[in-house]
N, C-alpha and C positions, 0 to 999 in steps of 0.2 A: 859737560852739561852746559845748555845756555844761559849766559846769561842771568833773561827773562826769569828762567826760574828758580834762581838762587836767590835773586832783590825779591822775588815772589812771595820766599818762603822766609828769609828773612824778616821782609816786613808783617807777613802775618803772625809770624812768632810774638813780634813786637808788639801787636798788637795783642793776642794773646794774653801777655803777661800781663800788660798793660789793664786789660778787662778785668784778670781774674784780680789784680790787686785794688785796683777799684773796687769790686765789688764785694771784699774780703778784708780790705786794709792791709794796714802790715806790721800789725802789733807792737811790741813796747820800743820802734823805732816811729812810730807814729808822730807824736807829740813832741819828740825833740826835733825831727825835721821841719813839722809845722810852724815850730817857734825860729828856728835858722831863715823857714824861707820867707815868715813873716818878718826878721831882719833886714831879708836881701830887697823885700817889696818898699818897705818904709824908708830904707837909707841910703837904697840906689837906684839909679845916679845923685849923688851927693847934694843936695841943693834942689834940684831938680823938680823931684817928688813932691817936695814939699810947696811945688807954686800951685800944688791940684786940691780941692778939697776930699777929707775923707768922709764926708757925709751917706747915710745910705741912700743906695739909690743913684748916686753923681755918676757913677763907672758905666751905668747903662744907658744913662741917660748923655752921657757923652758919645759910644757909640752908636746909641742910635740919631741922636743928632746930625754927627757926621755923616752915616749912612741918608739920611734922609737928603742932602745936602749932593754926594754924590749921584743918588738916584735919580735927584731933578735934572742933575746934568746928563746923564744916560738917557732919561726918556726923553728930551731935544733932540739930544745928540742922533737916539734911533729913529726919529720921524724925518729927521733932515736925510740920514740915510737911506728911508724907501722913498721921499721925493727924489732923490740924487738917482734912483733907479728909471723914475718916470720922467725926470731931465735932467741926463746927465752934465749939463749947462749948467744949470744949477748956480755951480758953487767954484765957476771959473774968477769970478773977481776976488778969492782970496788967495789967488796966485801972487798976489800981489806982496803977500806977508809973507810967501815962501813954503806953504804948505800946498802941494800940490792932490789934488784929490780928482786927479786924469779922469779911474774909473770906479770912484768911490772905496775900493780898497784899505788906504790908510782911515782912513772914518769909520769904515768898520771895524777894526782893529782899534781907533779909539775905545769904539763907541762899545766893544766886548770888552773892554780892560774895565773902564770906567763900570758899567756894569755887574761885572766880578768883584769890585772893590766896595760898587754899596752893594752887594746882596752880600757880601762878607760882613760888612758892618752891622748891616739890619740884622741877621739870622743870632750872628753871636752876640751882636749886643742884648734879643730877645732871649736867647738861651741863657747869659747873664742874670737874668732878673729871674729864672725859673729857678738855675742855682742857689742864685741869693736866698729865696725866699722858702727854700728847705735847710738851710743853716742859719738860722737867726736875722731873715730877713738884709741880709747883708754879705758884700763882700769880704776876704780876707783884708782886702787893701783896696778900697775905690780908687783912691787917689795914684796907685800902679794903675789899675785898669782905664781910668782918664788919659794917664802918660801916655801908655802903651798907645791909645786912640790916637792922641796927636800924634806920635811919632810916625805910627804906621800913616795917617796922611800925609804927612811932611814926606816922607820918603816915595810916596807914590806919588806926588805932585811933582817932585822934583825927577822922575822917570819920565813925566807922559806931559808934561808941560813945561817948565825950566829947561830941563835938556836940550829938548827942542829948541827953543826960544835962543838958549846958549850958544849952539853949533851952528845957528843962523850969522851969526856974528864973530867966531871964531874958525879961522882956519886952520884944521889938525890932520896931519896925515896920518893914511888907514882911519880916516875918520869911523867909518862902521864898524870896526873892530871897536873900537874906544867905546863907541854908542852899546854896541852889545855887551861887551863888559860891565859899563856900567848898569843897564837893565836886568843882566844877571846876578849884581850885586845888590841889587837895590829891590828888585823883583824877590827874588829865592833867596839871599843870605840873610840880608838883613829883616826880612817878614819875620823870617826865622827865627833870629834872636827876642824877636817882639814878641812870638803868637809861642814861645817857649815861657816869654815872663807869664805871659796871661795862663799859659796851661797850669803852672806853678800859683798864682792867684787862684785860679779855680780848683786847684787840687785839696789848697792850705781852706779854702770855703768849704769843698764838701765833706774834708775830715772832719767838722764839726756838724754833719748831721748824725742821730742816731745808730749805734752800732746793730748792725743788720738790719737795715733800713738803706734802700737805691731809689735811684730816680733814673728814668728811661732817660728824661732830657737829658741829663748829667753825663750820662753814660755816652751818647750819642756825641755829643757835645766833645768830650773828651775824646772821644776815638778820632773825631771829626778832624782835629786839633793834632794831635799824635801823626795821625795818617798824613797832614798836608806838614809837619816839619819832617819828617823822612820821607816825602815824595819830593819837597825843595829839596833836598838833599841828593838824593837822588840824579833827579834833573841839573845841578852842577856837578856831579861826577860824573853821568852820563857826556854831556858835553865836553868836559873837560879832555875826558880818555876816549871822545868821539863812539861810543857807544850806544847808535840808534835804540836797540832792545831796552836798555836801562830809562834813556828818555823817553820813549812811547809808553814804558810802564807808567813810569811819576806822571807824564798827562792824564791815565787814568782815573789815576788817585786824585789828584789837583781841580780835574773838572768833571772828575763821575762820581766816585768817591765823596769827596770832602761836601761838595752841595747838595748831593742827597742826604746824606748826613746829618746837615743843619737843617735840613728840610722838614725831617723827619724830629730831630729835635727839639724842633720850635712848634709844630704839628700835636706829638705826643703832650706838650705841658696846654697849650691853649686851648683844643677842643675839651678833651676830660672836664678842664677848671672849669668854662663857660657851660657845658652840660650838666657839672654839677654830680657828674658817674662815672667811676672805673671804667679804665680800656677794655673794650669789649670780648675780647680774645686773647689769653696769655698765648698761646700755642703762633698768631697768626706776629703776635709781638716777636716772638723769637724767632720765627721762619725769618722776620723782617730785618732781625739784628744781623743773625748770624749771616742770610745769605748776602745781604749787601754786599759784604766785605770780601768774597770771594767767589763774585760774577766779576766780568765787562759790563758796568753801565752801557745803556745806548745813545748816550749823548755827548757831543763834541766826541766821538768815534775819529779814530785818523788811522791812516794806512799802517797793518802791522810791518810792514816791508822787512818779513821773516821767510825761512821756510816753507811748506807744505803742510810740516807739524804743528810750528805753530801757531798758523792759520787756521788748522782745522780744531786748535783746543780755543785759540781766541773767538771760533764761532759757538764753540759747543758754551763756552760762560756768556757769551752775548746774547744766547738764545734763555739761557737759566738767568737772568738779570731780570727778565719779567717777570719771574717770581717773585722778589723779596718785595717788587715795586708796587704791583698787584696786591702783596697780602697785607702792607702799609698802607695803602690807600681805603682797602675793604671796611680794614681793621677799625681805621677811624672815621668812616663814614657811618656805620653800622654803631659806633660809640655816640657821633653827632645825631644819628637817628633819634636816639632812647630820649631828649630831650629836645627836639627840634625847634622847637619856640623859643628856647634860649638861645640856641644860636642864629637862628634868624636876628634875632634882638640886640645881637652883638658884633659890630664891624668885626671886630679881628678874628672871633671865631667863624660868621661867615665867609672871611675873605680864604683864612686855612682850609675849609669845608669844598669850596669851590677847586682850591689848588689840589685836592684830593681827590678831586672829581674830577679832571683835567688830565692829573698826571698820567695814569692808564692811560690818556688817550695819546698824548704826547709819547711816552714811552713806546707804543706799539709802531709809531710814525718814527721816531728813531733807530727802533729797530732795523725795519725793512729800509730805509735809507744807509742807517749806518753799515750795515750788515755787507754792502754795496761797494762803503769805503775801506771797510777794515781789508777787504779782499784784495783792493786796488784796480778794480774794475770803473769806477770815479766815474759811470754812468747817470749819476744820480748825486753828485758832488753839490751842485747847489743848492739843490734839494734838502739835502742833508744839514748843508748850515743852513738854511730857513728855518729846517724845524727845531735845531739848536738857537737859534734865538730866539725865538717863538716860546721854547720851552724856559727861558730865563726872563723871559718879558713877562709871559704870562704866568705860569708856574710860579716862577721865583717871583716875579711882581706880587702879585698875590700873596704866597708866605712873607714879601718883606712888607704889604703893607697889614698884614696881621702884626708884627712888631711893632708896627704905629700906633696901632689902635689898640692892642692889648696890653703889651709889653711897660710902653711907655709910659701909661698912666699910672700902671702899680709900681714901677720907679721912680715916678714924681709923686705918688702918694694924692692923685688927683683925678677927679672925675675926667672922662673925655669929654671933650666937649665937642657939642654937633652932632653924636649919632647918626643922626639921619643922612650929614654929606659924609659921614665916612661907611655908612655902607651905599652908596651913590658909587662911590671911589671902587667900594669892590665890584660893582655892577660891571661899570665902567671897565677895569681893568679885563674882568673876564673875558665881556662882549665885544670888547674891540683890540684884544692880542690874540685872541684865536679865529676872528672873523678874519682878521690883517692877516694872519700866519695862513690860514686857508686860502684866501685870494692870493695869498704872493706864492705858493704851492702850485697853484694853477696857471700863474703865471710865467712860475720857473719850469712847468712841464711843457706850455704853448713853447714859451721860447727855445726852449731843447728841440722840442718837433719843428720847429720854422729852419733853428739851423742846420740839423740833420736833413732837412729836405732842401736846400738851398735855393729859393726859388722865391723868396721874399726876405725884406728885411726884417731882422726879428725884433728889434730895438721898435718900430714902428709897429709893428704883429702885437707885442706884448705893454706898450704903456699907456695902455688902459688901466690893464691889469695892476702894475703899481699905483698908479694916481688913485683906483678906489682902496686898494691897502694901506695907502698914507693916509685917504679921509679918515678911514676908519680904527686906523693906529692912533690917531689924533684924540680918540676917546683915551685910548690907554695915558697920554701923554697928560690931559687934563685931570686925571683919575691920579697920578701922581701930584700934581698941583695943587686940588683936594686935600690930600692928606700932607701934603706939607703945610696948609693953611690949620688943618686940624692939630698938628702936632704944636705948631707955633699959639694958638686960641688954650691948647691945654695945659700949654708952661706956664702961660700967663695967666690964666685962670687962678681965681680964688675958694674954688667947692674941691674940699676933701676927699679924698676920696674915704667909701664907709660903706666895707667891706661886711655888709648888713644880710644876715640868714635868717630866716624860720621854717621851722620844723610844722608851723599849723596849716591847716588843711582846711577847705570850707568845707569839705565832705565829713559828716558826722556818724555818719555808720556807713556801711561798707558791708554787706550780708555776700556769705559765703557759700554755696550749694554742692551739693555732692553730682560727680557725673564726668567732668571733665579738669584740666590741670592750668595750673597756671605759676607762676614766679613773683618772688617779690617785686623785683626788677617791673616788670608788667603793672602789678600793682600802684606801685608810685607813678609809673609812668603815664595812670588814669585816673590822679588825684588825690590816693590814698597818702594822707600823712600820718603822724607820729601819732596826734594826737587821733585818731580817727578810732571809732568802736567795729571792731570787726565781731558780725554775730555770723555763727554758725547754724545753719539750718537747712532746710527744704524749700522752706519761703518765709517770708516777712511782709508784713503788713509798708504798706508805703507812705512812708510820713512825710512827703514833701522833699523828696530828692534823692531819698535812698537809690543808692547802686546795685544794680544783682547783677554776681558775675557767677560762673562755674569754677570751681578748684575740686580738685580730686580730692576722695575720701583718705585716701592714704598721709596725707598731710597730717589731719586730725585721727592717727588710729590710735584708740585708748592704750593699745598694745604696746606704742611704741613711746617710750621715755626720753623725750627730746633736753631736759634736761636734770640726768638722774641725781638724786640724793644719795649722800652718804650712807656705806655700808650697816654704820649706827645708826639708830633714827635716835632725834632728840628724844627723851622722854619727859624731861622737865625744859620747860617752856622757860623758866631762869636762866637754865645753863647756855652757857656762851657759845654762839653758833660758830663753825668749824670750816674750814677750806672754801672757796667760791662762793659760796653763802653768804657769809661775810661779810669780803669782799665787797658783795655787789652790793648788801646792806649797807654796808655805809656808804658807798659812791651812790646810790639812792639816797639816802639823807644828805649828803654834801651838796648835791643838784638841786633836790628840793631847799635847803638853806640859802644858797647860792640864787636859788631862781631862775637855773638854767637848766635850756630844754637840753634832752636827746642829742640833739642836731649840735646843739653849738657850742657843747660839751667837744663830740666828735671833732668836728671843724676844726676844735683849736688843738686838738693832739695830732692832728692829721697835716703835721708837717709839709711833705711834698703834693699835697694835694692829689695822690692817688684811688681814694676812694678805700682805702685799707690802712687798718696799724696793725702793726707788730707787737710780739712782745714786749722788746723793749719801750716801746711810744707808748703802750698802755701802762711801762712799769713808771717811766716819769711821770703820766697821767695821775698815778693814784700816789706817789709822793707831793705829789704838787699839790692834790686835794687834799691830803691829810689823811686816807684813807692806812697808809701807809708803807713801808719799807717790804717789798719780799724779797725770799729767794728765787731762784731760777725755777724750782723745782714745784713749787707752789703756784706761781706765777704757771708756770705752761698748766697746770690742769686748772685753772681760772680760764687762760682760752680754751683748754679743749672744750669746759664747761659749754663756755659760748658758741665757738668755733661749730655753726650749724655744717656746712657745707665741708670742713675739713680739709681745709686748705693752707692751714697752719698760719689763716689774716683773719681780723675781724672788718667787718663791714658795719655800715651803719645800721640795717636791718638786723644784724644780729646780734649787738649792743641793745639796740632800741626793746627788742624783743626778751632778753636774760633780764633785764632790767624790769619789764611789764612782768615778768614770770615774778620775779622776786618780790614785787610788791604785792603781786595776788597770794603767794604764797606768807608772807608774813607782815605784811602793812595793816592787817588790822588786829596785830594781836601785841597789845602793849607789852607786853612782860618779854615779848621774844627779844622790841626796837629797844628795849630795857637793856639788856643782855648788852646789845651792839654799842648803842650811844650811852649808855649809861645817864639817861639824863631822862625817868619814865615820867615822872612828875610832869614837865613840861610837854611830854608831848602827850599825855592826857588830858592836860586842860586845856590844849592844842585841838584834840580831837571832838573836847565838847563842847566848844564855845559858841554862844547865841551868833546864829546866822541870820544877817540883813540881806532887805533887799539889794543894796549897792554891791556887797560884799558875790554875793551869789549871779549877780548878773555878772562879774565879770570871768565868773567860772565855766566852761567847756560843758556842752550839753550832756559829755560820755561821764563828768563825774558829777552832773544833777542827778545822772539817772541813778548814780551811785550812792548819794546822798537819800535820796526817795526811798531806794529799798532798804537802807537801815532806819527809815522814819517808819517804814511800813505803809507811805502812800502809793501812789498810781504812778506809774513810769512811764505812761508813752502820754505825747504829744509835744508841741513846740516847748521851748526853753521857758517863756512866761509861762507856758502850763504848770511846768517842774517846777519854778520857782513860786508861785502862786500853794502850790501843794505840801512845797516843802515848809512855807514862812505859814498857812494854816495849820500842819501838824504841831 
């Protein structure tokens, strides 16, 4: 058998397992290994650890620092690069230092490393903060994650600069053997040992969220991580035993793999959070997971120099790679839809939203290029790297300055500061990495046709064509300088940040009609909030802004018991209510006591910010309230109760909604709230206490009108109406 397909299957075993224990744990070995590896993070290296702070927050805000810091050198670096296309002159006086940059070649080759190393920094240091902030807002060990940061720059500065710098000044024979040795060890072994502590940091964080309870970024994050230490791995044993198949796999993984990954990662936590709404498709989430990891990406594509066979299976996963890319990108465009004004409003989830919209296009131009080189046909070779850095300029630019703008402020616990130049920044990056990538496309295709036809110079034919892709990459390079100015304004910044929700609506009724259908989803997404009176009718009278929409009759059929009562019916209005009832009884009085809405009740049990809890997140919910202690068994028919749609999550709609049911059902009958709180006395003289004008103005017009019909006055008109009617009775 080849090879190819034993690392193949190996490494997707790995992963595999890897997935399933993620997202299953690994029971009563759990908590002892968590506590060993939160030893190995805290006391080693010896001394070492201890010069980083462990603050929350420091571990991401260190690698995105560094990332930011790399990037600015990348985007120079890549504009110096398409001028160096338009004069190849250029950049002859720094022969003088000994780098020689004849036909730009070595610069490119920087200027892709350097770029691999911040979009590495940016993506996971963004994915870091998504982690943190579904296990107790924090790392296992900042102060590991900070190390780890430095180390991994130390090591990669002393690769692609030191080295250099070094062997200029010393004479070593087989010099480039020594050089690649060292690049190999410095590149692939020792990343390795780094981005192994970190996987162990991020492992020992997310055993501390809720048991059965996941988070896509996590997950992503983790494989991303898993996949590029045994694709390093790989690539030195590949080399090692001269093993072409083995090394052209671990490129896959290294540069198709692992970036889509983070991509996808960092994508899944900031659009949702900034929306404000669940991913909008489970089904298009899994096509996204599962197929990534067993296509051919179409980017940075290289010769398989195989076979027949296994050319024609590496075409058949190159051509299935548009899948998983396409249903990721839908997936979250369609999520960023349902709230569009908030992410306009917001650099980072703009700047994702854009990369999302991007990628399809890039991916399709990868394809058909790459598809070119995998065969060895290399008609279309420069082509191909154009759109592989096109796609990391712009693409990856894009999701790394979403970790600027989102990431980094809720790890500094601080507003962004600027808004406005850091969505400037995303404009920027869009408009002028894919304008540059198109012009220098057209450019690499004139110059192909000039030299194929031999009959002019092509160098002279085509540098036009790069001088307008450098003006216009010149945005992309300023668009980075932006958001370095932003991230440096928001460290230093004094405003907290104050992670501020409400649940109210300025829409006060919301009338319902029979005849056609509609979703909750719908509903919010056209102003209806929590607090809002939905009346059911044919028509209503319009009282100054009421909304009329259609919803089908079948929603409201009297037939159907959307939330049924126990087989017993109470008979005595004393006795103490039973199962889900309960329950919701008293998580309704503890909100009401508490003064907390619907929404920010949810908010705070909703952990990873997916728009759903679990049983378990609802069961510490209601220990936390004092509601109390259940079993398993109690507990799930409490969700079925609620569980409208039956999908084994609660949503905020259908929390918001078991809770309205339960106060209609028993909020105005003292002896039942008797029963529950035991405390009827109080909330009778609660119930009937002299209503002021102060008091009633700062009440919701939906519970004037409620007020009104137990006075027995007039219920319609403005709120001074109601209140004027109610303070007469």
């Amino acid at each position: 058998m080849e090879p190819v397909f034993i690392s193949a299957a190996i490494l997707l075993t790995i992963l595999l397992v890897v997935s399933y224990y993620v997202t299953n744990g690994i029971g009563t070995m759990g908590a002892p290994m968590r506590q060993f590896a939160l030893f190995l993070m805290n006391k080693a290296p010896v001394g070492l650890v201890d010069l980083f702070k462990d603050e929350p927050g420091s571990g991401s805000r260190t690698w995105i620092k560094y990332g930011t810091g790399w990037f600015l050198l990348a985007a120079i670096c890549g504009f110096i690069g398409i001028w160096h296309k338009y004069d190849p002159t250029a950049l002859d006086s720094l022969a003088s230092i000994g780098w020689s940059y004849d036909d730009g070649s070595a610069l490119s080759d920087f200027t892709s490393s350097v770029m691999g190393i911040a979009f590495t920094y940016l993506l996971v240091g963004g994915c870091l903060v998504a982690v943190s902030r579904s296990a107790g807002k924090r790392l296992a060990s900042e102060a590991n994650a900070s190390m780890v940061a430095v180390l991994y720059t130390a090591s990669m500065a002393l690769n692609l600069i030191l080295i250099p710098i070094v062997f200029r000044f010393v004479d070593i024979a087989d010099e480039q053997s020594v050089r690649d040795l060292i690049i190999l060890m410095t590149t692939y072994v020792v990343s390795s040992l780094l981005f192994g502590a970190l996987l162990m940091n991020i492992l020992a964080t997310y055993s501390n969220r809720g048991e059965g309870t996941s988070s896509v970024t996590a997950w992503f994050l983790i494989m991303a991580i898993v996949a590029r230490i045994v694709g390093s791995l790989y690539y030195v044993v590949g080399e090692a035993t001269d093993n072409t198949q083995m090394v052209w796999l671990s490129e896959r993984v290294l540069d198709g793999w692992v970036p889509l990954a983070l991509i996808f990662a960092l994508a899944y936590h900031v659009i949702p959070h900034a929306a404000k709404t669940p991913v909008w498709s489970g089904s298009l989430l899994n096509a996204n997971m599962v197929l990534l990891f067993v296509t051919v990406p179409p980017f940075f594509v290289t010769e398989a120099n195989a076979g027949e066979l296994l050319q024609n299976i590496g075409a058949l996963l190159l051509t299935f790679s548009i899948l998983p890319l396409f249903a990721g990108s839908i997936n979250l465009l369609a999520t960023a839809s349902a709230n569009s004004g908030k992410i306009l409003n917001n650099p980072g989830a703009l700047s994702a939203t854009l990369a999302m919209f991007l990628l399809p296009i890039f991916a399709v131009g990868g394809y058909f290029t790459g598809m070119d080189t995998l065969t060895g046909t290399d008609k279309m070779l420069t082509m191909s790297t154009t759109i592989d850095e096109g796609f990391m300029f712009t693409v990856g630019g894009l999701m790394m300055l979403s970790a600027i703008f989102s990431s980094y402020p809720l790890a500094a616990g601080k507003k962004l500061a600027d808004p406005s130049r850091g969505s400037m920044a995303a404009w920027f990056m869009m408009f002028g990495g894919l304008t540059a990538t198109i012009t220098m496309l057209i450019g690499d295709f004139t110059r192909k046709a000039v030299l194929d036809s031999g009959v002019e110079d092509a160098a002279a034919s085509t540098s036009g064509f790069y001088l307008t892709a450098a003006a216009l990459f010149y945005l992309a390079t300023i668009s980075v300088v932006l958001a370095t100015l932003v991230l440096i304004r928001t460290g230093t910044s004094s405003q907290k940040l104050e992670e501020l929700s409400t649940a109210e609506s300025d829409v006060d009724t919301y009338t319902l009609v029979d005849g056609t259908t509609t979703t909750i989803q719908q509903l919010i997404g056209r102003g209806v909030g929590l607090t809002t009176t939905l009346v059911i009718g044919d028509s209503v009278d319009d009282e100054g802004g009421s909304t009329i929409i259609a919803v089908s009759a079948t929603l409201h059929n009297d037939e159907v018991t959307e939330f049924p009562k126990e087989e017993e019916e109470i008979e005595d209005d004393s006795e103490e209510l039973k199962g889900p009832d309960k329950q919701l009884v008293m998580l309704a009085d503890y909100l009401s006591k508490t003064g907390q809405s619907v929404f920010e009740f949810f908010k705070s049990i909703d952990l990873d910010d997916s728009g759903n809890i679990d049983g378990f997140e609802l069961q510490q919910a209601l220990i936390k309230s004092d509601v109390g202690e259940y079993p398993p068994w109690e507990l799930d028919g409490l969700v079925s109760a609620i569980d409208l749609d039956k999908d084994g999550k609660l949503n905020l709609p259908e929390l918001s909604i078991a809770l309205a049911q339960i106060a209609s059902n028993y909020g105005s009958s003292s002896e039942t709230v008797e029963a529950v709180t035991e405390d009827s006395e109080d909330e009778a003289e609660e119930a009937n206490h002299e209503y002021t004008k102060t008091s009633l103005n700062k009440l919701k017009k939906a519970e004037l009108i409620t007020i009104a019909e137990d006075k027995g006055v007039a219920t319609t008109g403005t709120k001074s109406d109601l209140v004027a009617a109610i303070l007469g009775a």
